[in-house]
VODREN-642561 format. One record per residue: residue in one letter; x, z, y of N, C-alpha, C, O in turn. Coordinates in steps of 0.02 Angstrom, whole numbers, plus 50000, padded with zeros to 5 digits. Layout:
N
AXZYXZYXZYXZY/...
// end
This chain:
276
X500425000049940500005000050000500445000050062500574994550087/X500625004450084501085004250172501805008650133501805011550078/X502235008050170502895011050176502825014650238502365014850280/X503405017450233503785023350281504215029250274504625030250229/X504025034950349504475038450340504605043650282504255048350264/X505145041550262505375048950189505365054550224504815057250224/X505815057750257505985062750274505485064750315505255069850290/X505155063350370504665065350393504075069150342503905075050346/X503855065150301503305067050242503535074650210503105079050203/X504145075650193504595079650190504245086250214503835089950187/X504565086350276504445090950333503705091650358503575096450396/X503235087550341502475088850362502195093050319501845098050328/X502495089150242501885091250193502415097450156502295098550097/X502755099850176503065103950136502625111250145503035115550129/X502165113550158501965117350145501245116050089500815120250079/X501285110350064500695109050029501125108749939501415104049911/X500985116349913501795115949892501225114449821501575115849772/X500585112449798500335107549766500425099949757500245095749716/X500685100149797500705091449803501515089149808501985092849824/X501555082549789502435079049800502105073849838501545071249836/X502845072749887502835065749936503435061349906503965063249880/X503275057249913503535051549883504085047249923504305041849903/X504265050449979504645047450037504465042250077504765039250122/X503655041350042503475036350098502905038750142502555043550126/X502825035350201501955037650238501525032450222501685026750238/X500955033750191500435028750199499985031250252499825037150242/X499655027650325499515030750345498655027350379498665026250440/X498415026750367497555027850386497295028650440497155034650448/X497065023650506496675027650563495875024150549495715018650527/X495465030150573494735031050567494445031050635494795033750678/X493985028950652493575031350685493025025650726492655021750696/X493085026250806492625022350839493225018250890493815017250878/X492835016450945493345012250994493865015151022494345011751039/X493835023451034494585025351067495245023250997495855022251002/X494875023150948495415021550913495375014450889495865012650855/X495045011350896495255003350888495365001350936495394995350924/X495485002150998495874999251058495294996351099495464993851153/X494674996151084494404994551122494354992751198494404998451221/X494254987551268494524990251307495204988751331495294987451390/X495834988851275496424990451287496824981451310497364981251340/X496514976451294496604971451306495934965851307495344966651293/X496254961051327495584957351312495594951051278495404945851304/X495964951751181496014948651145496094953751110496324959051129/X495844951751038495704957350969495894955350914495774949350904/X496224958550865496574957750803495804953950757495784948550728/X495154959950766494814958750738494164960850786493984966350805/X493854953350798493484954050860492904958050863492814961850910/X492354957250798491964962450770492214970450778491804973850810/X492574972750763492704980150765493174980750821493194986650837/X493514977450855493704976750928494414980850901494544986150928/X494794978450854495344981250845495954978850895496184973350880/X496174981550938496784981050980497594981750957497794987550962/X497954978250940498624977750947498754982750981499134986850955/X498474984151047498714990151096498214998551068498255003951098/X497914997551024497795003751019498445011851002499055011750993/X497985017451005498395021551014498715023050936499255025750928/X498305020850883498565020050823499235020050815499635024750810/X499385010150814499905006550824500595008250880501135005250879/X500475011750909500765015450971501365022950941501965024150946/X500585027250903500645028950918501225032050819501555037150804/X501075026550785501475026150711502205024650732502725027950727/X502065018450757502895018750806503215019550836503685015750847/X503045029150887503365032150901503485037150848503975040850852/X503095037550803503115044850751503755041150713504235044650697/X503785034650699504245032550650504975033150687505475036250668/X504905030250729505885028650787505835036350781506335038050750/X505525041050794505865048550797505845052950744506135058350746/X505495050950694505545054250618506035050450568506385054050533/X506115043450561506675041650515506405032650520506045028950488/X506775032450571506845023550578507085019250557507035013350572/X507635023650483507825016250459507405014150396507545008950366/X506975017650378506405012750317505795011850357505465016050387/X505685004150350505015000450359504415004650363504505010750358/X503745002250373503425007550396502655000350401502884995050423/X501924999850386501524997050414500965002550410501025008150384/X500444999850439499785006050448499235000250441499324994250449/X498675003450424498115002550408497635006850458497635013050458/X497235003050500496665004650543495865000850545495624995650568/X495655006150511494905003450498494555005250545493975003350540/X494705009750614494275010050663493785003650684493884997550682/X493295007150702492775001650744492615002250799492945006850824/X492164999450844491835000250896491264999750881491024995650842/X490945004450914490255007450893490195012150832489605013550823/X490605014950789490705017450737490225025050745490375028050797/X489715028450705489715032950711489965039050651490315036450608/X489875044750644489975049450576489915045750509490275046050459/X489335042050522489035039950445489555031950442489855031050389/X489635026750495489975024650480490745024050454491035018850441/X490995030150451491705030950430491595032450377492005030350336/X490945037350346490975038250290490905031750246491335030350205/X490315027750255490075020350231490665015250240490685011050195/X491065014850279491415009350287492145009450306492475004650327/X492365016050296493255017450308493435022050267494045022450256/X493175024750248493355033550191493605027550136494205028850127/X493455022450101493525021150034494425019550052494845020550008/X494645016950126495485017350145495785022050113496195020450070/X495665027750124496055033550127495905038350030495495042250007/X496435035350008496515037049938497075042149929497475042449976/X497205046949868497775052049876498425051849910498715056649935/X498765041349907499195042149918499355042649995499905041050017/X498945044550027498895044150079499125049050135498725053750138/X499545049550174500005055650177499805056450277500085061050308/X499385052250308499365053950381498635051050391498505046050359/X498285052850420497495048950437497275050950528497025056450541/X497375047350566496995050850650496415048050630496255045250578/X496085049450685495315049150689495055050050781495345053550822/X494695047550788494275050050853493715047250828493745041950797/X493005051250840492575051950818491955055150843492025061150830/X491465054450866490795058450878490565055350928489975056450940/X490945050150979490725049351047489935046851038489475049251070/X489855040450975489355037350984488705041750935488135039550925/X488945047750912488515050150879487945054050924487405055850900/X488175055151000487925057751067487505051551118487035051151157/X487995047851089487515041451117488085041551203487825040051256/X488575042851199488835043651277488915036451302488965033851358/X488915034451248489005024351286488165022351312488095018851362/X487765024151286487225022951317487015027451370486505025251397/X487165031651390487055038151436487385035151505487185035251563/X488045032151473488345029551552487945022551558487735020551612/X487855019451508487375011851547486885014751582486805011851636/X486395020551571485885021951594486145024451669485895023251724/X486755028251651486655031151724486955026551760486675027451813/X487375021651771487495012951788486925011351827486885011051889/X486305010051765485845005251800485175008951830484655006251848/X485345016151829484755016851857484945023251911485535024851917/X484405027051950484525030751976484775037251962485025037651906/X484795044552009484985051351964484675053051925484855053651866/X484185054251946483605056951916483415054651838483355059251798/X483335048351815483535045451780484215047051712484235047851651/X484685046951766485355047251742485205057351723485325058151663/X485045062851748485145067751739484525070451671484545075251632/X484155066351677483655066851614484065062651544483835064451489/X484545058351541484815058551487485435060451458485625059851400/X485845064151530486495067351518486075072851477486315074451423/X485415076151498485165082751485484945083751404484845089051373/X484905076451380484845074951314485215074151275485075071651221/X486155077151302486645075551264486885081051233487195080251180/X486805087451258486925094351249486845095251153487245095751106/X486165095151159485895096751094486225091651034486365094050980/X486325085151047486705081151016487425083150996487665082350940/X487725085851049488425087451017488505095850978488955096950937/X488015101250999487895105450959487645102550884487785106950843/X487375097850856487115095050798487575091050789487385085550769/X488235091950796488885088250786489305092550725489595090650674/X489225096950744489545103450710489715102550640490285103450619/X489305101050611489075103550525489305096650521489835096650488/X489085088650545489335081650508489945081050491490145080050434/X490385081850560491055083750600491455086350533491865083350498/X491135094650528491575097650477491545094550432492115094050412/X491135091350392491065087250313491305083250320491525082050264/X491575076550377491715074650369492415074350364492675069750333/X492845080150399493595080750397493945083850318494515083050296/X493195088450282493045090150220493105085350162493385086550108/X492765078550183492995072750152493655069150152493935067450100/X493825068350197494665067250208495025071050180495435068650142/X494995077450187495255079650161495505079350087496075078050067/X494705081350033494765078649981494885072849939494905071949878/X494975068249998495195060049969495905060349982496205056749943/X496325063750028496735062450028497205070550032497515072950080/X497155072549984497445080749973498195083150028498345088350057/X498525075650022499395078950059499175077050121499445080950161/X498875073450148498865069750218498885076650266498705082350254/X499235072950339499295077650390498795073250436498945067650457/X498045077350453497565074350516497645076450544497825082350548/X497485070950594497645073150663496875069050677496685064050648/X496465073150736495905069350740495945073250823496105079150835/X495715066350884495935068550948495235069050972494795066850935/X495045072251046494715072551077494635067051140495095063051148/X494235066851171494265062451226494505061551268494675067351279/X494805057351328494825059851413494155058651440493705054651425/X494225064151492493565062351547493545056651565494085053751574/X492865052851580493095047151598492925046451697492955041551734/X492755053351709492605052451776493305056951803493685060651770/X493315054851884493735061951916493105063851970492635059951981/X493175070052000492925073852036492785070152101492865064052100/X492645072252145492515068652214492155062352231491885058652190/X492185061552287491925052852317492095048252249492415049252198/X491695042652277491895037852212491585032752243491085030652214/X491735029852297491325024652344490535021652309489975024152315/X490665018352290489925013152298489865013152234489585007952217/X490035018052169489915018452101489065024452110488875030052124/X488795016052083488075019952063487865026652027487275028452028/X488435030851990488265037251958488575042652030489085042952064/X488045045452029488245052252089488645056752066488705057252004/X489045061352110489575065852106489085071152066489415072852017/X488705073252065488365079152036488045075651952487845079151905/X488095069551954487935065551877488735065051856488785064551795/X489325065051887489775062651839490045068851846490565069151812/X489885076351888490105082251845489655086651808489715092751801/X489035081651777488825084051731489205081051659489365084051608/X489265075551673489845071351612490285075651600490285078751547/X490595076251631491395079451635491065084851602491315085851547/X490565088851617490435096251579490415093851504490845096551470/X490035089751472489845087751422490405084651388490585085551330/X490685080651435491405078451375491845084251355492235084551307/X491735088351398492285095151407492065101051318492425104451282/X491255099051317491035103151288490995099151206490985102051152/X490995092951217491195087551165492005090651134492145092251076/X492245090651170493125089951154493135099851114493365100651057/X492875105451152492805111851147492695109451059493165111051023/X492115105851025491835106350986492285101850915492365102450854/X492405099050948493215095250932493685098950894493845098550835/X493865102850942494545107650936494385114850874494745117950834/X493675115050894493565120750859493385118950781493455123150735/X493125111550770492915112050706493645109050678493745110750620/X494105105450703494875104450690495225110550667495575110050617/X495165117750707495465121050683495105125850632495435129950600/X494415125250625494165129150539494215124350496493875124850445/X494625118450505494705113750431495365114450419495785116450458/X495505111650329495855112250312496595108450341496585102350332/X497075110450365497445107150384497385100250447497745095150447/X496965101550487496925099750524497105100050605496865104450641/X497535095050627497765096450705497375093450752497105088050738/X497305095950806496775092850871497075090550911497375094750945/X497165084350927497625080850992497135080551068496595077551073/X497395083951115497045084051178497555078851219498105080251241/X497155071951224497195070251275497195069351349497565065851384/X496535074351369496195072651423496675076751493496475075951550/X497245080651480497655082151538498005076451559498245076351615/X498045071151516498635065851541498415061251570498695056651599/X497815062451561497235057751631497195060351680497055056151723/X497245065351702497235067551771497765062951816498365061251815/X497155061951857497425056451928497215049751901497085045351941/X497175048651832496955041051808496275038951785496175033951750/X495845042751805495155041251780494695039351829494685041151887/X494295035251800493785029951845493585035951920493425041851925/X493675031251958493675037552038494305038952065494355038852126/X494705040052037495305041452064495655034552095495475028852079/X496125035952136496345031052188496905027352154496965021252148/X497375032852130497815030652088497935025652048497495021452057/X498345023852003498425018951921497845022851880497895028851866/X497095017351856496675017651836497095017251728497515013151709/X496775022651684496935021651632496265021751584496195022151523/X495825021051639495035020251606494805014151635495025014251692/X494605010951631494005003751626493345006751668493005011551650/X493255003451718492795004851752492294997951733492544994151691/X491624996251759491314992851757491594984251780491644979151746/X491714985451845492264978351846492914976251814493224971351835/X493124980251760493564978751739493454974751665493784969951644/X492814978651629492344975651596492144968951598492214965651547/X491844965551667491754960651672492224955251664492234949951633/X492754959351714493254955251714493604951151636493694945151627/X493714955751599493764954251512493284949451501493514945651458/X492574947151522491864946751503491614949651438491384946451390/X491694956651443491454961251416491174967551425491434971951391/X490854968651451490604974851471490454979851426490214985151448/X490544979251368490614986251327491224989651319491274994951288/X491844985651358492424987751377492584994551434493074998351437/X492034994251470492034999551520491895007151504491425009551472/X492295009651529492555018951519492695017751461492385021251420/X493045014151441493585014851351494325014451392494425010851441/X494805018751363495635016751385495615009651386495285005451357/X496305009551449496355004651445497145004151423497375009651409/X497674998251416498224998051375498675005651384498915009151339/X498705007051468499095013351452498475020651456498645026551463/X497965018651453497555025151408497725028151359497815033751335/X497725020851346498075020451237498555023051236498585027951199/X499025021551268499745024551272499565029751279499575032651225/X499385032951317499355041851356498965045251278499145050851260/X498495041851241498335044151174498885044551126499115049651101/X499025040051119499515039551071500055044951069500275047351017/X500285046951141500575053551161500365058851116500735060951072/X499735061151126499405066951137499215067951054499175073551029/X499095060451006499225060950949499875064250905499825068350860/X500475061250933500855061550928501335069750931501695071350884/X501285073150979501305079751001500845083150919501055085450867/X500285081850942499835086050877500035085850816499995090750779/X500335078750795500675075450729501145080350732501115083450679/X501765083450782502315085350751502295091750770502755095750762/X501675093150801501855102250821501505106750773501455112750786/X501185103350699501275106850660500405111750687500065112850637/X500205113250725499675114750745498935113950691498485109850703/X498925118550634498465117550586497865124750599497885130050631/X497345121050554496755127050554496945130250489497505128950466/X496555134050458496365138550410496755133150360496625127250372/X497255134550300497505131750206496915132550189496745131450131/
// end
């Protein structure tokens, strides 16, 4: 299946003193569009699931490899999609990830909240509007809880040695003015509460699973998120177009990916696990 790093595998899985590594990584990414690159360019490996060359995956295997043991070969396997929800990873990416499988990321839950439709709504219509379906997102990511855990429960058991890493989001708004963007300052810090409380829910069911690390992205966006004046690392609505795609908007964009791939990466080697 894939090659890679020996010695790294080594040093991850050595506390899984059930299991042997084989000196190689096979390694597995899951999930929805932050992890197929969605967004990240505007040409696709695989145009259906909007797989990106620039995703944080691909990024983020070949920084783990140049700094864990660069001189054996190394490929990856990414079944992420766009639009992917819980049930689709189970239905259509879990059958990837078999014992020999020694690394798996993931990002996961956004569309199980429906947050891609929450921002078209609040886009095309007014607050009022827009604050009656942020208000419908709450309860959605509390009923995240229990899928979330089974499903890292599943990974787990398909792939016994693997080290997950499964990340959280960035905000996709910043604070303040935001000129002539149709969502109001008091609608996009209700977002921000909700992604905040998305990511909380993240972290927490990452660390009651087995061997599981939580990659937080969303500090390395600060100054780069839709609103801010700065180098944009989110996709705003014209940037969307611009691609002629508009399901591209508030997904990273190439150095989003990058700034993920970071934040993967950190989690991958700091060893940062929940509950054996």
């Amino acid at each position: 299946m894939l090659t890679a790093l020996g010695l790294s595998g080594v040093v991850v899985f050595a506390a899984n003193a059930d299991s042997t590594v084989d000196g190689t990584l096979d390694y597995v990414a899951l999930g929805d569009s932050y992890s197929s690159g969605h967004g990240a360019s505007s040409t696709y490996a695989d145009k259906t699931c909007k797989r990106s060359d620039s995703a944080y995956p691909t990024l983020f295997f070949a920084k783990y490899k140049a700094d864990q043991q660069p001189s054996l070969s190394s490929s990856i396997v990414n079944r992420a999609c766009t639009g992917a929800k819980i049930q689709n990873v189970i239905d259509d990416q879990l059958e990837f990830v078999t014992g020999s499988v020694e690394m798996v990321t993931i990002t996961i839950g956004g569309n199980d909240v429906d947050f891609a439709s929450v921002a078209t709504t609040c886009v095309l219509n007014g607050s009022a509007t827009c604050t009656q379906a942020l208000n419908e997102v709450g309860p959605r990511i509390s009923a995240l809880r229990q899928p979330l855990t089974d499903l890292l429960a599943s990974i787990r058991a398909k792939a016994p040695v693997a080290n997950i890493v499964i990340s959280g989001y960035p905000k996709i708004f910043a604070t303040g003015s935001c000129g002539a963007l149709a969502i109001s300052e008091d609608n996009r810090d209700q977002m921000r509460g909700l992604q905040e409380s998305m990511n909380t829910l993240i972290r927490e069911v990452a660390a009651a699973s087995n061997r599981v690390q939580y990659a937080d992205p969303d500090g390395l966006f600060n100054t780069h998120r839709v609103c801010d004046t700065g180098d944009r690392w989110i996709n705003q609505v014209s940037d969307g177009i611009a691609q002629l795609d508009t399901g591209a908007a508030y997904h990273p964009n190439a150095n989003g990916q990058a700034a993920m791939a970071d934040a993967v990466f950190d989690a991958a080697t700091g060893f940062t696990t929940g509950p054996s």
